[in-house]
C-alpha positions in Angstrom: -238.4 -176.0 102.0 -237.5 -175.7 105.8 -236.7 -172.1 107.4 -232.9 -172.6 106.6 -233.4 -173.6 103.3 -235.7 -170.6 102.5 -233.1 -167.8 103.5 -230.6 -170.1 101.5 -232.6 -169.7 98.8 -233.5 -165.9 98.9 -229.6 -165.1 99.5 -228.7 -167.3 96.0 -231.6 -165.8 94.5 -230.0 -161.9 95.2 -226.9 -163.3 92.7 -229.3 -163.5 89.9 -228.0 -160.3 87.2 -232.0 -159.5 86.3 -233.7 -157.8 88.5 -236.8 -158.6 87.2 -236.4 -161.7 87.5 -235.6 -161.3 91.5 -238.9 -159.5 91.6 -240.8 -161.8 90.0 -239.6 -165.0 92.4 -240.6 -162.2 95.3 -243.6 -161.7 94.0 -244.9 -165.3 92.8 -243.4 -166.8 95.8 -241.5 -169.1 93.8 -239.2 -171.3 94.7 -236.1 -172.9 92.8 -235.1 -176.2 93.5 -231.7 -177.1 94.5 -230.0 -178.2 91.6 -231.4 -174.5 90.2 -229.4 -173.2 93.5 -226.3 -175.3 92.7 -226.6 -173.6 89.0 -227.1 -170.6 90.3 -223.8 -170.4 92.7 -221.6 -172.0 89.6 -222.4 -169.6 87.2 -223.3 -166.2 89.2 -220.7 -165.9 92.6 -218.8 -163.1 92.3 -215.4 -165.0 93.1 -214.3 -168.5 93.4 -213.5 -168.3 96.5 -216.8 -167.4 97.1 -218.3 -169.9 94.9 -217.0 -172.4 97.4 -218.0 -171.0 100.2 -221.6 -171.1 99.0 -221.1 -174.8 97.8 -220.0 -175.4 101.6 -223.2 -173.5 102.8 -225.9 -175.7 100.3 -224.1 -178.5 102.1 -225.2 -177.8 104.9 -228.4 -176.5 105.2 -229.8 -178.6 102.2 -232.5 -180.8 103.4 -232.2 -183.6 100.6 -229.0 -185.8 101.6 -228.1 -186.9 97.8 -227.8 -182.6 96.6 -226.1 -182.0 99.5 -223.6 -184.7 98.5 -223.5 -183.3 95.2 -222.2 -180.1 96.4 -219.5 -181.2 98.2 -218.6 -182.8 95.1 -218.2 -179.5 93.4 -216.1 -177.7 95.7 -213.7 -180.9 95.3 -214.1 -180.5 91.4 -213.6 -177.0 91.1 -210.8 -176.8 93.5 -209.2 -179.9 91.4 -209.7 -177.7 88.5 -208.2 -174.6 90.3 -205.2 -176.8 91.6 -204.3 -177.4 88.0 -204.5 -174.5 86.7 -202.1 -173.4 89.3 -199.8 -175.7 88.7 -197.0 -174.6 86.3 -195.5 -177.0 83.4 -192.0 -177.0 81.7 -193.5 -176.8 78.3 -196.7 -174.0 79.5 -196.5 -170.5 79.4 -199.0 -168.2 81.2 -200.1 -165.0 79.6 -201.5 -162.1 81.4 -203.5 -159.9 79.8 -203.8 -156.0 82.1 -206.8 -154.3 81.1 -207.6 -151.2 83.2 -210.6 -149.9 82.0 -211.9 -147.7 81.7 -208.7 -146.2 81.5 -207.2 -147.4 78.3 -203.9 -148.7 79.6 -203.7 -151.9 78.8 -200.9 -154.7 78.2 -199.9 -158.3 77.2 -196.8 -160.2 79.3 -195.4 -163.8 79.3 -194.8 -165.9 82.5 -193.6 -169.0 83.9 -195.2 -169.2 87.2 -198.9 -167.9 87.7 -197.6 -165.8 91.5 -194.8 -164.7 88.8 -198.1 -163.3 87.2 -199.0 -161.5 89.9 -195.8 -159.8 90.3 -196.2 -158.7 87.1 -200.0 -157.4 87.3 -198.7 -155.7 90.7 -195.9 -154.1 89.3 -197.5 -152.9 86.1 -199.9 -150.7 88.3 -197.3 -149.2 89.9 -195.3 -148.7 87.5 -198.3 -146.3 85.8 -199.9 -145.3 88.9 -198.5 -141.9 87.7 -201.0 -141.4 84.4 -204.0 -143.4 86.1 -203.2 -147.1 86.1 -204.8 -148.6 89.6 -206.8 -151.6 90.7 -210.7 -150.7 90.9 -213.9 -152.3 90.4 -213.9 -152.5 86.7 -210.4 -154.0 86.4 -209.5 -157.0 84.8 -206.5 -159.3 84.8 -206.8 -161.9 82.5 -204.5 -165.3 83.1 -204.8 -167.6 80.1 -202.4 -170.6 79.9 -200.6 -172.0 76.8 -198.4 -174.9 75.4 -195.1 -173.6 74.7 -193.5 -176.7 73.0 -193.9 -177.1 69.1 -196.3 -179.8 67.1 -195.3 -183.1 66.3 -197.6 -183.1 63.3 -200.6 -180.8 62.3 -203.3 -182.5 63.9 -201.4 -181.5 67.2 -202.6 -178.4 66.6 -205.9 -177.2 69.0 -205.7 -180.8 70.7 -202.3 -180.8 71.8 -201.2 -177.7 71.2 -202.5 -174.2 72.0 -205.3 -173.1 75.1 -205.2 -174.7 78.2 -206.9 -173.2 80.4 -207.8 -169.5 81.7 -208.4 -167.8 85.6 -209.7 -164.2 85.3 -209.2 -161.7 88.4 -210.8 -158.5 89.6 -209.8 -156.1 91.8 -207.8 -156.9 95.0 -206.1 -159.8 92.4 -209.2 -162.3 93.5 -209.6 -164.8 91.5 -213.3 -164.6 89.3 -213.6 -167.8 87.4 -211.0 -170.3 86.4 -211.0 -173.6 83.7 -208.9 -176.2 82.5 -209.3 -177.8 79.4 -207.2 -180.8 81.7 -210.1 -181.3 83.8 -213.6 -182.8 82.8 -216.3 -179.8 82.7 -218.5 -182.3 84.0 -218.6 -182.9 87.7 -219.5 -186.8 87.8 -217.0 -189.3 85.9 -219.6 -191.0 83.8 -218.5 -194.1 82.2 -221.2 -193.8 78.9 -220.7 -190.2 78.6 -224.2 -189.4 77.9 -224.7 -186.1 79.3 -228.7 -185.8 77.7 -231.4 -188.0 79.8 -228.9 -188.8 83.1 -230.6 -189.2 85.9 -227.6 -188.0 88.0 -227.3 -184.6 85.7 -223.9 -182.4 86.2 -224.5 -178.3 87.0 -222.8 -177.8 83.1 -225.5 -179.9 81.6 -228.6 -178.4 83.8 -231.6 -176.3 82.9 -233.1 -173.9 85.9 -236.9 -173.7 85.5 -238.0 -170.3 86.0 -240.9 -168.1 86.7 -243.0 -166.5 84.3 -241.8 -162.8 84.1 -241.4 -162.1 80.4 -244.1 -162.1 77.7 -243.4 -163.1 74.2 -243.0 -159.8 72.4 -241.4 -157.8 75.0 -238.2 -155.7 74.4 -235.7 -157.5 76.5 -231.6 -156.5 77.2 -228.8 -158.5 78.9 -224.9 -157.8 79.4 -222.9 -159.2 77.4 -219.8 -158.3 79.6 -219.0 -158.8 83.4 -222.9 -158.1 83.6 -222.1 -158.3 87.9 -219.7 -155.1 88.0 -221.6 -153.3 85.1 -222.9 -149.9 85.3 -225.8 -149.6 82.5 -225.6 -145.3 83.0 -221.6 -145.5 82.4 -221.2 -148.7 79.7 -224.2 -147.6 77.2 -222.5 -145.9 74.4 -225.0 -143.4 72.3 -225.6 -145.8 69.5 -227.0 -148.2 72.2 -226.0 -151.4 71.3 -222.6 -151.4 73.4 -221.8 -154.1 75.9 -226.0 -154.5 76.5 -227.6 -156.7 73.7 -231.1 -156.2 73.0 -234.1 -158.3 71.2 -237.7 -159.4 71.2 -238.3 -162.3 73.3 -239.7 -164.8 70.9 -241.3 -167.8 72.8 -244.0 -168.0 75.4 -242.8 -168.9 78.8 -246.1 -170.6 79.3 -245.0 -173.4 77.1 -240.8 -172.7 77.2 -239.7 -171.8 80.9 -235.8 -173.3 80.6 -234.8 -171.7 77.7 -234.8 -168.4 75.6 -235.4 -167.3 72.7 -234.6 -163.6 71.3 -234.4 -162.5 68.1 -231.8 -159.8 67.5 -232.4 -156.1 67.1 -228.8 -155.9 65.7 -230.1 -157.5 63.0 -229.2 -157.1 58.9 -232.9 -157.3 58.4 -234.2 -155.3 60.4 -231.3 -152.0 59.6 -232.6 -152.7 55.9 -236.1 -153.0 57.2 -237.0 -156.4 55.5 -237.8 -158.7 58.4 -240.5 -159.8 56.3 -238.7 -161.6 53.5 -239.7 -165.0 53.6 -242.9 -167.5 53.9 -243.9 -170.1 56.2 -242.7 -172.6 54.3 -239.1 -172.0 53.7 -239.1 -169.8 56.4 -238.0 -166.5 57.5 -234.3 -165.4 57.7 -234.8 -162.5 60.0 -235.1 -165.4 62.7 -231.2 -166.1 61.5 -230.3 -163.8 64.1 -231.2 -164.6 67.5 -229.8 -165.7 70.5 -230.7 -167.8 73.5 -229.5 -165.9 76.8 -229.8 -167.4 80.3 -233.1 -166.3 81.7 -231.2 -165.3 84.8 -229.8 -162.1 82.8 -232.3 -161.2 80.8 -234.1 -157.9 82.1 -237.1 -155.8 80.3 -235.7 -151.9 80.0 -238.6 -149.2 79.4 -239.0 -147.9 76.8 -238.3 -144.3 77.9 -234.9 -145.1 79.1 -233.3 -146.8 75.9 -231.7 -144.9 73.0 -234.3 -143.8 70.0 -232.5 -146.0 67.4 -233.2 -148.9 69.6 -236.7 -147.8 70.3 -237.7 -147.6 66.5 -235.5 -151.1 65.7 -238.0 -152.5 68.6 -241.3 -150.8 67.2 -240.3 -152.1 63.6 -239.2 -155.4 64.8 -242.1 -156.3 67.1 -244.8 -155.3 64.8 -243.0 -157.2 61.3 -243.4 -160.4 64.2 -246.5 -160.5 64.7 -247.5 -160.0 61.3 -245.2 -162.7 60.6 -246.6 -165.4 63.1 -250.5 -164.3 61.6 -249.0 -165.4 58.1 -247.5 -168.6 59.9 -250.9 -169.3 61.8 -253.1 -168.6 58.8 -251.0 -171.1 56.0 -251.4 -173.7 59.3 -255.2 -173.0 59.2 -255.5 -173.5 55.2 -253.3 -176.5 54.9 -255.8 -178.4 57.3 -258.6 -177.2 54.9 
């Protein structure tokens, strides 16, 4: 990695929502590789138009000819996908959907046009700037398209009929994120469609390898919101399980570092305190409940700073674990004999 790559790569790397996981590419001196860049910039800018300007960026300053290619390829596929989203349709509707919050105005409209949209959006928060309504960080305007012509037959329904496509802005009326179900999700038109094994993979179908930063067993959190606008001291509500999501990382990333594994502290079994029902061989349901966040959220609170409920769900949780892979390693041990 030359010199212009490396400050490439440290400014993607500060887009990454855990902060541990910043630290721990600091202090490993680790390096992603470019398609983990490209990843990184589809899934974490803070706007699209930002997005592309990154894209542009890798373009240029990446080294390897073939991913630098491949970026310019994905400002051309998401601006395709922006362009027709944009584009407004005698039998398509847009719906905008104010929310405000943490003010609790909030308010559904119908339009024809998406700047019609933003007429509307612009309008609405000054027509209640009086009780509170204006555009800050935490402010959401939600732009989903929709068919607006009925079904010829059932079937029509959810193919034909129904969600198109759906551009979310912030504050200022920037445009976050944007799909359409008209466009491919896949950059590359592949002719076999086989996303699994391609030697050319698409950023949608890609799995960053990451550092070791998390141990199996550890209490980890992520947002489960706008996790880049979030502020954990105002969004935690006292129960503790608001919009962060917390659970015991269940894999080693010695042997596992692409995906996750967490098993839920919101969790049936472990309220009622039976996480160990079960046996190795049919298995254990507590597992039922678990979910496989992107590494590049996941953070590792203390254990001071969390509420008590979730404290004692982790203590319980982490210790019916481990008693539960001893029983899994010990019928292992006396099948071989």
């Amino acid at each position: 990695m030359n010199k212009a790559e490396k400050k490439f790569h440290n400014k993607i790397v500060k887009l990454l929502p855990s902060k541990d996981l910043q630290a721990a590419v600091a202090e490993q001196d680790f390096e992603f590789g470019y398609l983990d860049l490209l990843r990184f910039i589809e899934d974490y800018a803070s706007t699209f138009d930002k997005k592309i300007e990154l894209f542009g960026e890798a373009a240029e300053v990446f080294a390897d000819k073939q991913e630098a290619k491949h970026a310019l390829t994905l400002i051309e596929h998401n601006k395709n996908i922006y362009a027709e989203f944009m584009v407004p349709s005698a039998d398509a509707v847009y719906e905008v959907d104010i929310k405000c919050d943490p003010w609790d105005k909030e308010d559904t409209f119908i339009a024809k046009t998406f700047d019609d949209c933003l007429t509307i959006i612009k309008a609405f928060i000054k027509h209640y700037a009086d009780v509170g309504a204006h555009d800050h960080e935490l402010s959401r305007y939600i732009i989903t398209k929709k068919t607006a012509i009925p079904p010829s037959k059932p079937s029509d329904i959810g193919k034909k009929i129904g969600y198109l496509g759906q551009c979310i802005l912030g504050k200022g009326l920037k445009v976050k994120s944007v799909d359409i179900s008209s466009v491919d999700y896949c950059e590359y038109a592949c002719k076999k469609k086989v996303c699994f094994g391609c030697k050319r993979p698409c950023i949608c179908m890609y799995s960053p390898e990451y550092p070791k930063f998390i141990e199996k067993y550890d209490l980890v959190a992520w947002h489960t919101g706008d996790y880049s606008l979030i502020d954990e001291n105002k969004w935690n509500s006292p129960d503790g399980y608001s919009d962060l999501a917390y659970g015991v990382y269940a894999l080693d990333m010695d042997e596992c570092n692409e995906d996750s594994y967490v098993v839920m502290l919101d969790n049936k079994y472990v309220r009622e305190r039976k996480a160990g029902e079960g046996d190795p061989e049919n298995g254990y349901p507590v597992y039922y409940a678990h979910e496989h966040p992107s590494l590049a959220k996941v953070f590792k609170p203390k254990l001071d700073d969390i509420p008590q409920n979730v404290k004692d769900d982790y203590l319980y949780l982490v210790g019916a674990l481990k008693e539960i892979d001893l029983k899994i390693t010990m019928s292992k041990i006396t099948d071989e004999d």
